[in-house]
C-alpha positions in Angstrom: 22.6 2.8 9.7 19.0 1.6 9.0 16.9 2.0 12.1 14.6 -1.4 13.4 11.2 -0.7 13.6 8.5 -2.2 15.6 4.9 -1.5 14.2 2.2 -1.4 16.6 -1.5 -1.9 15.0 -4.3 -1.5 16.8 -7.9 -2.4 14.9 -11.5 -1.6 15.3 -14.2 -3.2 15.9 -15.9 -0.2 14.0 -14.8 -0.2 10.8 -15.8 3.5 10.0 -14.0 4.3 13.1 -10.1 3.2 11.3 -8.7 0.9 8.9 -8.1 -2.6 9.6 -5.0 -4.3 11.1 -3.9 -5.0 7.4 -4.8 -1.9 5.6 -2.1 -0.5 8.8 0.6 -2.9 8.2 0.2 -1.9 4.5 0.7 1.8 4.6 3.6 1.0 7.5 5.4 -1.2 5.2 5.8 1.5 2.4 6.5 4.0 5.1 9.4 1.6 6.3 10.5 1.0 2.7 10.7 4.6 2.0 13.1 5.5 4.7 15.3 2.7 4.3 14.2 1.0 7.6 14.0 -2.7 9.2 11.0 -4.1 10.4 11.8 -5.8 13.4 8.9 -7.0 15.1 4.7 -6.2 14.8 2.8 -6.0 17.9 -1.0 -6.0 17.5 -4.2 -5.9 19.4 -8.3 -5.4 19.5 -10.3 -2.1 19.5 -12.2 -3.7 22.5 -13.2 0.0 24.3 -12.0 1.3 27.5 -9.1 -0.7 28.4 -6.1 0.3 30.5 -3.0 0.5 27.7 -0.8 -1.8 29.7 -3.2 -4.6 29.9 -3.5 -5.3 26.6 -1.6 -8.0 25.1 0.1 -6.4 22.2 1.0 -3.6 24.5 2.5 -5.7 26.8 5.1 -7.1 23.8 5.4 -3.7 23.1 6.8 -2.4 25.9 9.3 -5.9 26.5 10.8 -4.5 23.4 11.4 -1.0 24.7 13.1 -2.5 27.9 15.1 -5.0 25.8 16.6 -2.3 24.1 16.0 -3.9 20.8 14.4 -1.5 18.3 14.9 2.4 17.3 11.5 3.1 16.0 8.2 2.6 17.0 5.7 2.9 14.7 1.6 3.6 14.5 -0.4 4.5 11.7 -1.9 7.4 13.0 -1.4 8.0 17.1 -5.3 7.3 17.7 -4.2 3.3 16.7 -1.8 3.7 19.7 -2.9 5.4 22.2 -6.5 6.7 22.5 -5.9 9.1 25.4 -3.3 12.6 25.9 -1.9 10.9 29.1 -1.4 7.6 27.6 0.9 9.1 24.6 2.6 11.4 27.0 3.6 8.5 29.6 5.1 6.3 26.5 6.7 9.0 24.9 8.1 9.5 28.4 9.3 6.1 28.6 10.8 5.7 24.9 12.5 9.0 25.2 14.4 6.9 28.0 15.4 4.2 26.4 16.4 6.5 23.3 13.5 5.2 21.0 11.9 7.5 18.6 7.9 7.6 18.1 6.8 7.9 14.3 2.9 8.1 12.4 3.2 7.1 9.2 0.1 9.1 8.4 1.1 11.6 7.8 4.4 10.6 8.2 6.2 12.5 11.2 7.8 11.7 14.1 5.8 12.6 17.3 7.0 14.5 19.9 5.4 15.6 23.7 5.3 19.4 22.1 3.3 18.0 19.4 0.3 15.7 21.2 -1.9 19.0 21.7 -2.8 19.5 18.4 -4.1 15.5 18.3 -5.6 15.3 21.1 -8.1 18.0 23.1 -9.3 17.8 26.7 -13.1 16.8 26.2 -12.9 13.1 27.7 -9.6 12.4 25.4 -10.9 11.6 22.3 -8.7 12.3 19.2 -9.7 15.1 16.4 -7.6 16.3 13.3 -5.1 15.2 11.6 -4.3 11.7 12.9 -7.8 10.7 12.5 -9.3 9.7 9.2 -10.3 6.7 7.2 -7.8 5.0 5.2 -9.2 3.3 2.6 -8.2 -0.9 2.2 -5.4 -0.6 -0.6 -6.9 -2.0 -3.7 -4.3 -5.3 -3.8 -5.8 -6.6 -0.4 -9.3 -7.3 -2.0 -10.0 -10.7 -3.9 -10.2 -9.5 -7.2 -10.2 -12.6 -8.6 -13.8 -13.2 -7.7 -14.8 -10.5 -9.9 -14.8 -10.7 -13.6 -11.5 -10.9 -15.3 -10.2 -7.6 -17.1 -8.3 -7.0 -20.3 -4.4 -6.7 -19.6 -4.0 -3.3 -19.2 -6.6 -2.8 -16.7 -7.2 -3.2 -12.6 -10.1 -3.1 -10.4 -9.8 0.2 -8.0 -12.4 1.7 -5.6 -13.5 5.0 -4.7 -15.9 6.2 -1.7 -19.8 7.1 -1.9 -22.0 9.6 0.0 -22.1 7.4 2.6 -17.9 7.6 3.4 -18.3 3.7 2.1 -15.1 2.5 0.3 -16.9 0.5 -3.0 -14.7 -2.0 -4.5 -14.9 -2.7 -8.2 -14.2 0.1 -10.4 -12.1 -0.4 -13.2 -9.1 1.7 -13.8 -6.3 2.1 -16.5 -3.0 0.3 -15.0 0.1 2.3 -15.7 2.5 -0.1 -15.7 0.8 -2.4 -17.9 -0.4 0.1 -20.3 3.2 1.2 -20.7 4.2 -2.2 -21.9 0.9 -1.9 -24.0 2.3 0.8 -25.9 5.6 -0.4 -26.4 4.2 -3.7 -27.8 2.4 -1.5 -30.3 5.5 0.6 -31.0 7.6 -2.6 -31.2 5.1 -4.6 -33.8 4.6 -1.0 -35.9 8.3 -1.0 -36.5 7.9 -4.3 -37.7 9.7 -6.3 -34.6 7.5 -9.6 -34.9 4.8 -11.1 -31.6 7.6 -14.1 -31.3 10.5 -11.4 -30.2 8.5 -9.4 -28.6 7.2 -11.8 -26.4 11.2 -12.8 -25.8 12.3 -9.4 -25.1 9.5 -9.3 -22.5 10.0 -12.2 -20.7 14.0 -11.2 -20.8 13.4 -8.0 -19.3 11.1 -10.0 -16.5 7.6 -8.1 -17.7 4.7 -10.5 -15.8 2.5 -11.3 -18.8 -1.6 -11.6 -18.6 -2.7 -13.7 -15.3 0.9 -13.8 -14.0 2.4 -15.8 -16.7 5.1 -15.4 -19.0 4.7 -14.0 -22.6 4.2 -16.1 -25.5 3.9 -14.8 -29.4 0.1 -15.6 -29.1 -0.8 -13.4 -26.4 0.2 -10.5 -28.8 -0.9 -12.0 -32.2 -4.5 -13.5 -30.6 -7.4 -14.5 -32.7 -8.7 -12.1 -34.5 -12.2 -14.2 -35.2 -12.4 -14.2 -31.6 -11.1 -10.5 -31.1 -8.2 -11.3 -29.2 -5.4 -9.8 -30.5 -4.0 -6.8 -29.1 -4.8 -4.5 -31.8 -8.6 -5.5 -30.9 -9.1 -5.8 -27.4 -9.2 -3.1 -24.6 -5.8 -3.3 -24.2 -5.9 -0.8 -27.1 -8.2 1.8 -25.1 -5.3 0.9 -21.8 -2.3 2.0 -24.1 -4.4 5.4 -25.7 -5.6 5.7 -22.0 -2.6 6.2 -20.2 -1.0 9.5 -20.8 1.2 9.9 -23.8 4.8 10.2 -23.2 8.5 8.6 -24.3 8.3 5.1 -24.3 10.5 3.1 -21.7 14.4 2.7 -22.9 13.9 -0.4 -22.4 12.6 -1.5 -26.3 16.0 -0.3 -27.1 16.6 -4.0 -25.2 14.4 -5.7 -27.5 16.3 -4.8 -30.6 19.7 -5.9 -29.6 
């Protein structure tokens, strides 16, 4: 039986000090997804320093839920976003064990037990070190990409961190999905399939076309005085790009 989560986020202030309420929720989601879970309920609350646990708001809905009885799982993205201090994680794991809750990270993606807290925390004023500590980066779908200059189809904008531990938005990348559908375009229109039923068998098999919309014969024949065809745009460096392999099954769709 899937197990009901509640996700607890907690965000700095400090950016270099832990990712963002949403870059949390992110990774949890996935984490959620993977395992077949429910997410039941979010709590979420400020980085604002030296604050007794209990006393913060989100905490507070936190711990209604463990008394109501209602969830199985709750869940942090790493245990410094829950609770800063040794004493703090021992006295909730105390409590969920109680109610028969389970405690879970998903980075890096274990459940966390009272034998386990001494290797993330140590005794010098309970501050965390190791494992449950470093920066996640904000996933690449969460920025506004579409402030930036548009890309061929077969492209995305990624990031990648400098000397400085900063996370630099604006690379561009090959996209693997789209350069898949790249190649079997070019497959398709060598074998002498023409733009019109290409563009059907795309849209029947529910392939998102350039900007989000559906797939029309022009998008794959283009203007060649403006250089817009396929066979003359990026999208030709996305599909010899992205590592060679069998094309999907899914052209054998197209011919039928």
């Amino acid at each position: 039986m899937a197990k009901n989560v509640l996700f607890y986020a907690r965000s700095s202030t400090t950016p270099h000090l832990g990712a963002c309420s949403d870059t949390q929720l992110y990774y949890a989601k996935r984490f959620i997804k993977e395992n077949g879970w429910s997410l039941e309920a979010i709590c979420r609350d400020e980085d604002i320093g030296e604050v007794v646990f209990t006393a913060q708001p989100g905490a507070r809905k936190l711990l209604g839920y463990i008394e109501g009885a209602m969830i199985d799982v709750i869940l942090c993205h790493t245990l410094d976003r829950l609770c800063s201090r040794h004493a703090v994680a021992e006295w909730l794991l105390h409590e969920l064990r109680g109610n028969g809750i389970e405690l879970w990270a998903a980075d890096p993606g274990v459940q966390i037990k009272t034998n386990d807290l001494i290797e993330y925390y140590r005794d010098d004023h309970g501050s965390m070190f190791g494992r449950g500590s470093h920066i996640a980066p904000m996933p690449d779908d969460l920025y506004e990409a579409e402030r930036l200059v548009r890309l061929s189809y077969g492209y995305r904008y990624t990031g990648d961190f400098n000397a400085d531990r900063q996370y630099i938005f604006g690379f561009t990348a090959v996209d693997a999905d789209a350069a898949q559908v790249v190649q079997q375009i070019f497959q398709l229109y060598a074998e002498g399939m023409s733009p019109a039923k290409i563009a059907a068998g795309l849209n029947t098999l529910g392939v998102i076309g350039p900007r989000g919309k559906p797939w029309r014969d022009s998008m794959i024949r283009g203007d060649r005085a403006q250089r817009t065809a396929f066979s003359t745009t990026r999208s030709t460096s996305a599909a010899s790009g992205y590592q060679a392999g069998t094309v999907s099954t899914s052209c054998r769709h197209f011919r039928s």
